[in-house]
N, C-alpha and C positions, 0 to 999 in steps of 0.2 A: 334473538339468541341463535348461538351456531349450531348445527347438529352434532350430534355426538360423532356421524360419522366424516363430516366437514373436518371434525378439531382433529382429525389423525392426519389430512392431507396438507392442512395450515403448519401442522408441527414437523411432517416429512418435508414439506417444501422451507419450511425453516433450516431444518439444518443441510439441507442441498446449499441453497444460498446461502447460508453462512461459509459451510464448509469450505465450498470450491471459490468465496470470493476472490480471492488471490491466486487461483490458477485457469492460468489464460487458459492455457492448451487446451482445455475442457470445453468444445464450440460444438454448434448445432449450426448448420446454414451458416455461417461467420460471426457466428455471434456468443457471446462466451454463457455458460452454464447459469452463473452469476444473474445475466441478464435474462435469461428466461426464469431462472429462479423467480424473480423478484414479479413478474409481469403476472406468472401464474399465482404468485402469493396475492396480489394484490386482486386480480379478478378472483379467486373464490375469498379474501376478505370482503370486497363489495356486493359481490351476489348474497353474499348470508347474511353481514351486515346491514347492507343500503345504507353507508355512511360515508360521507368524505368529510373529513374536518381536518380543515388547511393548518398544518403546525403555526402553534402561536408564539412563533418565537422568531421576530425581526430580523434580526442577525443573518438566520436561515436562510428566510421567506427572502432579503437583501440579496442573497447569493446566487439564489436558482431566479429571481427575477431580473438581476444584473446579465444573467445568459442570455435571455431571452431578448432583451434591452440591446445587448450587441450585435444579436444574429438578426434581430429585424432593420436595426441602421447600417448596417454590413451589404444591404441590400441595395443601397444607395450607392456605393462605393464602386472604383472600377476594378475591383480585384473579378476573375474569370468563375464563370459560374460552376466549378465545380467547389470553389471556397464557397460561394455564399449559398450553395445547399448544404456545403459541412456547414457552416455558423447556427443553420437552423435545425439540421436534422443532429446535432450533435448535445443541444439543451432537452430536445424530447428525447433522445436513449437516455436522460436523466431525470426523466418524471418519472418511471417506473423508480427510480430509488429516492424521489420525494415523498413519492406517498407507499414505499415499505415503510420509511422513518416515520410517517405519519402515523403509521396503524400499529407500530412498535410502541411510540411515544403514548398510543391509546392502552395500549396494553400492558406498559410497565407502570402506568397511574391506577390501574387497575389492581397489579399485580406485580409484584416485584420480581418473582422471580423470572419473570421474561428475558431481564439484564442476566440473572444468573446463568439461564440457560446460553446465552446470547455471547456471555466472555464465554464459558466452557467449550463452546464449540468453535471459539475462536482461537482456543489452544487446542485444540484438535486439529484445526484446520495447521497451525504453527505444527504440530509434531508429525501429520503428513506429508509436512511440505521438505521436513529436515530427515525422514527417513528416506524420501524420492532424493533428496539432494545425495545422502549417501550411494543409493545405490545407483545413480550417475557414477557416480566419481569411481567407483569399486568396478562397475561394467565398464567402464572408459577404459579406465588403467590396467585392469586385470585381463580384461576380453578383449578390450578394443570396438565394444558396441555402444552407440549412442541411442541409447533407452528410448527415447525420448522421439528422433528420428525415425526407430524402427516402430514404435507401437503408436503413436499420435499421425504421425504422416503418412510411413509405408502402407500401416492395417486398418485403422481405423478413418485413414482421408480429413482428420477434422481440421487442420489447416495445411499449410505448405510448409511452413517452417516454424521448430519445435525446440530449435538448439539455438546456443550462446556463442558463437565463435568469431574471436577478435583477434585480427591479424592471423588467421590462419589457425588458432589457440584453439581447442575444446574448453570451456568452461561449464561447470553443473548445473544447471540457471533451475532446479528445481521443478513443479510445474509452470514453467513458461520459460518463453524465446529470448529474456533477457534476465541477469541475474538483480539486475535494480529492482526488479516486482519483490524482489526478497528483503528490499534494504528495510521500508517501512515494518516490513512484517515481523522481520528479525527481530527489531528492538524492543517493539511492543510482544513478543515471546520473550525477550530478553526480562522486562520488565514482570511479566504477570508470573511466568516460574521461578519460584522461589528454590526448586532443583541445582545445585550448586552444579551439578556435572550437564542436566540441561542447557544451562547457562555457556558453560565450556565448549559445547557441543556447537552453540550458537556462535561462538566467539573464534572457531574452528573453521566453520562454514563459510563466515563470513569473511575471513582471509584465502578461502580456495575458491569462491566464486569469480574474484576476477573484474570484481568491482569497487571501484574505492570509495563511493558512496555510500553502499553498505557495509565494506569494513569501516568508513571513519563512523557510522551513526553506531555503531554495536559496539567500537570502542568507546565513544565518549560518551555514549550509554553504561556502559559498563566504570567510565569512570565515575561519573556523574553519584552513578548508584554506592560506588565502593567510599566515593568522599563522604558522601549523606551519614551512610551507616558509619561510620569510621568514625564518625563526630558525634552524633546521637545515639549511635545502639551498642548493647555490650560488647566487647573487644572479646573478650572470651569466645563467646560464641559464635564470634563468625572465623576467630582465628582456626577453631577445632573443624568447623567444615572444610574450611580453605586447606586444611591440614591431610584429611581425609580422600579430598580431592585431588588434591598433590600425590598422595602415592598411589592412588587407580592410575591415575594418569602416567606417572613414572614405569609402570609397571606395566600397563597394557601400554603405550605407544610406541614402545622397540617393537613386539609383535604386529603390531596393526602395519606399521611404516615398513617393515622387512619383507611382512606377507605381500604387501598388494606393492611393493615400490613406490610408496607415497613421499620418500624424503626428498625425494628430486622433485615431485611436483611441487612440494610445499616449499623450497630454497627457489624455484623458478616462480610462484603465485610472489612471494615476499618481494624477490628484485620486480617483478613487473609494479606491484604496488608502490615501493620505492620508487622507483621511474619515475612513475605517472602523476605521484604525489610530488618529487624532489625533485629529478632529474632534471640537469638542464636543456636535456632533447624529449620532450613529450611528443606524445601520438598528436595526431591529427584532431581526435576527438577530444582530449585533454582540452588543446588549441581555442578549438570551438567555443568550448563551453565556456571558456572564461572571458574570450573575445564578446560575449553576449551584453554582457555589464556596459563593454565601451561601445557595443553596436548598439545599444538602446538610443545612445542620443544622436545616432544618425536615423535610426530610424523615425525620433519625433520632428528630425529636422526636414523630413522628408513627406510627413503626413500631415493630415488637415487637422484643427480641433478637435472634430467632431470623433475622429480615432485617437487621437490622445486618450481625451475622456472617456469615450466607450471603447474603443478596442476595433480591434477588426474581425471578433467573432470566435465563440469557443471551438479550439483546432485550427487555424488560421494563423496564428502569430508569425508563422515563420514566411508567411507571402511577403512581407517587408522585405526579411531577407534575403529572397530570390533575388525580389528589385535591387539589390544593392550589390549582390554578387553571384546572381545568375545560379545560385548554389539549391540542388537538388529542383532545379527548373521544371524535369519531366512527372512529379510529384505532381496530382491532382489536389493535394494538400498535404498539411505538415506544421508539426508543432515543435517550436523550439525544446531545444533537450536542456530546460531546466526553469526549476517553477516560478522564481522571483519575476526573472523577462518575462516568460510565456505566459503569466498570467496579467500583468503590467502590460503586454501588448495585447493579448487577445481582446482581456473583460476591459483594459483602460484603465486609469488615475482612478475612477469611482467605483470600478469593481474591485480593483487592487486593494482598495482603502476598504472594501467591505468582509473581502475575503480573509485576510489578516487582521483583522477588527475581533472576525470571529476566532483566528486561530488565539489569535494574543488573550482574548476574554477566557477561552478555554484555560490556557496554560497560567494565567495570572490567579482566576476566580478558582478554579480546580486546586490550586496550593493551597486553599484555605482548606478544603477537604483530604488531601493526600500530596505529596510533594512527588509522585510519580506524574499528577499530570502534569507539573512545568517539566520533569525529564522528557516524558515524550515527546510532549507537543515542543518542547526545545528542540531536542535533535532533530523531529521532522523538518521543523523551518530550517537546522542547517543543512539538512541532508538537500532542502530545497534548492540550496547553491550549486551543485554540483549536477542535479537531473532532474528530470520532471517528475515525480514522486509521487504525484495527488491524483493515485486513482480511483476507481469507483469505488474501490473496497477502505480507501484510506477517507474518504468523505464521509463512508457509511460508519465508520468507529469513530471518526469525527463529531458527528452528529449525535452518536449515544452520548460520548462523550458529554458534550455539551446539557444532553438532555439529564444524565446521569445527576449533572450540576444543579442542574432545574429544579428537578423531584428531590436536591437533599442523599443521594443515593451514591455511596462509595464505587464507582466503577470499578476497582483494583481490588475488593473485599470480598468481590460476589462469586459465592462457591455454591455448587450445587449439591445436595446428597449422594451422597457415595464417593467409590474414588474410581480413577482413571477415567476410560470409555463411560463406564457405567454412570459417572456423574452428569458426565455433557450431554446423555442420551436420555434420564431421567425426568420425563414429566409427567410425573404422578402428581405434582401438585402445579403443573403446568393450564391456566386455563385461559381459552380463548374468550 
């Protein structure tokens, strides 16, 4: 059994790691909050416990052993040793989030409300992350300070760069250096507030960041969700919200747009988006990403079996395309900007087929339970096209996800008592 006084450091170090999982900026020694979260959660779970018991769920177990599978025959390979320490040192900064999900998995069969606590903070984490967005955007335009630069880099040193800036552009990017950490997060906020002006807010942001992977995932999120209800739920009642919402919005957004001079950033967000999406002259990065699709088959044409099949190692995919066009050469490594390739070339044909086995089981078997999880897990695999999207924190809600499936247990239903803060912070009935 835990001590009484252990369960108060397991449940603080819970919501540390929940909370900040999605914000980089937040480092110790170079390494993100997130990840020390999880390493001190999981040493005081085994010193109290004495337990390790390996999640029993294939799928998983398929995923985090496929990494390991690539970084030790990556070793064989002539890529430069500074890749083939990434392939291996980059599957171990992902055991500490093997076995947080392990001792989650232990604790929501124990106890349910672990999940509840576990969404709740993960909309906390969603409404920190879109109040920092705002007051980016309001210090940018209104002062001309970059929040982010001055308090993460200048004062506090935790990394070197804090900001989103494309073609010379300031963009919000929330807590972190690029506004894509927001695409995943957004939708799945998008999804779990039921906040019609929440929602809005989401839908706002997600056109002034500056990235069109998480404006397209937040819009066809948002379509997704507005077709569902439109066909099955009462038309009265979402007409009267959408009704209600429409005149806040009328009414405060001449103020807000006049105060701060937001209508000029938002007509110049819209054309760049336009561009980038339409244009017949896209950016450089546009270029990139879609050339990845047609560069895959030079790169199989270029490698042995044995990286076909296994990969060239997690964080590595992009050494192919060095070789092929010398492109970002003085990189010690580097991972293609976008997940379908970069996961196809790093993990290989048997990791590829493992990883999407498990996304697809989510989004298919989860329908029977709630039609939110084919939304999600939809949009993330599109949003997968366009950037690399599957971070640590997008695995770790992956993984409840799945697990949620397991135990029978609505991931999308789970509320805790009380309301706002007070809910997500609530564990009186919380036990280790």
């Amino acid at each position: 059994m835990i001590r009484y006084s252990d369960k108060h450091i397991v449940k603080f170090l819970l919501v540390v790691m929940v909370v900040t999982s999605s914000m980089f900026v937040l480092q110790i020694a170079g390494r993100t909050d997130f990840l020390w979260a999880q390493i001190l959660y999981c040493a005081v779970m085994l010193v109290t416990t004495k337990k390790i018991n390996p999640l029993k769920y294939p799928a998983i177990n398929y995923i985090f052993g496929m990494l390991f599978v690539s970084g030790v025959l990556a070793q064989a390979s002539s890529m430069p040793d500074s890749y083939k320490k990434t392939a291996l040192v980059m599957p171990l900064m992902l055991l500490p989030l093997y076995l947080t999900c392990m001792y989650f998995d232990g604790n929501i069969r124990r106890n349910k409300n672990w999940l509840k606590t576990i969404v709740s903070l993960l909309k906390v984490s969603v409404i920190i992350q879109m109040i920092w967005f705002a007051v980016q955007l309001v210090a940018y335009n209104a002062l001309h300070i970059d929040v982010n630069k001055e308090l993460f880099v200048n004062t506090l040193h935790m990394l070197d760069n804090a900001s989103f800036i494309r073609n010379w552009v300031y963009y919000p990017s929330g807590l972190s250096w690029h506004s894509a950490t927001l695409a995943p997060l957004f939708v799945m906020g998008f999804i779990l507030f039921d906040n019609v002006y929440i929602r809005l807010l989401i839908v706002a942001e997600a056109l002034l960041c500056g990235n069109a992977t998480t404006f397209i995932g937040v819009i066809l999120c948002a379509t997704l969700m507005i077709g569902y209800k439109f066909i099955f739920i009462d038309k009265k009642r979402i007409s009267r919200k959408a009704a209600y919402a429409l005149m806040l919005l009328l009414v405060l957004s001449p103020v807000v747009l006049l105060r701060f001079d937001l209508g000029a950033v938002i007509v110049n967000r819209i054309e760049f988006l336009w561009g980038r999406l339409f244009g017949r002259q896209r950016d450089e990065s546009s270029i990139a990403h879609l050339s990845y699709f047609t560069d895959y088959f030079k790169i199989v044409k270029g490698s042995s079996l044995l990286r076909v099949l296994f990969g060239y190692g997690y964080g590595c995919s992009g050494y192919p395309i060095t070789q092929i066009y010398d492109r970002y050469a003085s990189l010690t490594n580097w991972s293609i900007e976008c997940d379908i390739v970069d996961i196809l070339v790093s993990r290989g044909v048997f990791g590829f087929i493992g990883y999407y086995y498990f996304m697809f089981k989510i989004m298919l078997k989860g329908a029977r339970l709630d039609y939110r999880y084919f939304i999600l897990m939809f949009v993330i695999f599109v949003q997968g096209f366009g950037y690399n999207i599957q971070f640590d924190y997008v695995l770790m809600i992956e993984i409840l996800l799945y697990i949620s499936i397991a135990r029978g247990v609505n991931f999308f239903e789970q509320k805790a008592p009380g309301k706002g803060l007070k809910r997500a912070l609530n564990f009186s009935d919380l036990e280790v």
